[in-house]
Phi, psi and omega in degrees: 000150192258151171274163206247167169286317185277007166256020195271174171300129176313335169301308209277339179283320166294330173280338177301296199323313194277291186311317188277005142272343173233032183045346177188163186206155178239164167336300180286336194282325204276318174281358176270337180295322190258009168072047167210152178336120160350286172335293200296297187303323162337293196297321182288336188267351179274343172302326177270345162275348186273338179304326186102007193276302177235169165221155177241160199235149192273106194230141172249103176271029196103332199247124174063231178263154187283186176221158208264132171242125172266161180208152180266130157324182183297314188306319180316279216301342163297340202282356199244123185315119187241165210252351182334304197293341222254299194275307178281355151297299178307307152329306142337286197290341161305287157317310181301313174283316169264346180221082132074148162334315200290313171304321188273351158225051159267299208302278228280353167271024175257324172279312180309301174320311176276008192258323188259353132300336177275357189213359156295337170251031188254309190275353184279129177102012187261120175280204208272347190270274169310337181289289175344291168294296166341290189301358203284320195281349176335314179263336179180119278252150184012042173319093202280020207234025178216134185228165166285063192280144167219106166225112189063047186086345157266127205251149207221102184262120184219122202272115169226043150204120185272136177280293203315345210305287194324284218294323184301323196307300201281325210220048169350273177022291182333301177266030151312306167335298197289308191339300202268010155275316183296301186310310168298300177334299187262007149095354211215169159287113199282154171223132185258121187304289183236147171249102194351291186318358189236359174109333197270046171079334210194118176284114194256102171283094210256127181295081183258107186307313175271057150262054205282184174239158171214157178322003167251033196254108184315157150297337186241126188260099158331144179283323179270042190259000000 
């Protein structure tokens, strides 16, 4: 779960709050809305800026001197519930619906294609093993929440935070993608062992090496296929 705005401290959630109804706040608005010391507000906003919640911009309204305005960054404006998985069902099932099944995996084998460009010359001259750990990183750059398993030689990626999870849940289909990218990559056929979607905590992608693959091997591998 991403952290929310109601789980910050009462100060720092009324000035998020406060920034986020009025698009902006300078120092002196935020210390008379919360009744507490110039300082004191100071202090809460160099935290938040140091967190990544807000940054402040130098603004001249003509009169004097400028004044420091804050705003929330991109990440601030996350801390606030947003509706994405909610759209991107819809987008799908829109796509599905109005130009056919054949259009929508046509859509995820065009993300597959740019997925496995993007990460075939980062693995090249790589054995199967270093390809693996490379991949650790598929969703996001040191990525603490995806490991290696090896036993006895079989090897395994196993993920336990889906960025997709809300979207995976309603619509698999979705995770075709990673299959059939992990599949091109390592060159054998991926197979996922375990599934969010079945309760069990975690998606396990097990690696069959003596499966290989060959150049008529479609891009987009359905899982029930």
């Amino acid at each position: 779960m991403s952290f929310r705005v109601d789980q910050m401290s009462e100060p720092r959630r009324r000035i998020i709050q406060y920034i986020k109804n009025n698009g902006s706040s300078s120092m002196s608005e935020l210390a008379s809305y919360l009744d507490i010391s110039g300082e004191g507000v100071r202090q809460h906003l160099l935290q938040l800026e140091k967190e990544g919640w807000v940054n402040r911009n130098s603004e001249n309204n003509g009169i004097g001197r400028p004044v420091l305005q804050y705003r929330l960054t991109t990440a601030g404006e996350h801390l606030f519930e947003k509706n994405y998985d909610h759209l991107t069902i819809e987008v799908l099932d829109t796509l599905s619906n109005t130009l056919g099944e054949a259009a929508l995996k046509d859509l995820l084998s065009a993300m597959i294609e740019q997925r496995i460009h993007q990460w075939e010359r980062k693995l090249d001259g790589l054995n199967i093993e270093e390809r693996l750990n490379a991949l650790k990183d598929f969703y996001k750059k040191d990525d603490s929440y995806m490991e290696i398993e090896n036993k006895n030689h079989v090897y395994s990626l196993i993920e336990r935070n889906c960025p997709f999870h809300n979207v995976a849940l309603q619509r698999p289909i979705l995770c075709s993608v990673s299959v059939s990218v992990l599949t091109h990559l390592l060159g054998c056929s991926v197979k996922r062992e375990k599934r969010l979607q079945n309760g069990d905590g975690c998606c396990v992608f097990q690696v069959q090496l003596d499966e290989p693959i060959s150049e008529n091997t479609p891009r987009i591998i359905m899982e029930n296929e």
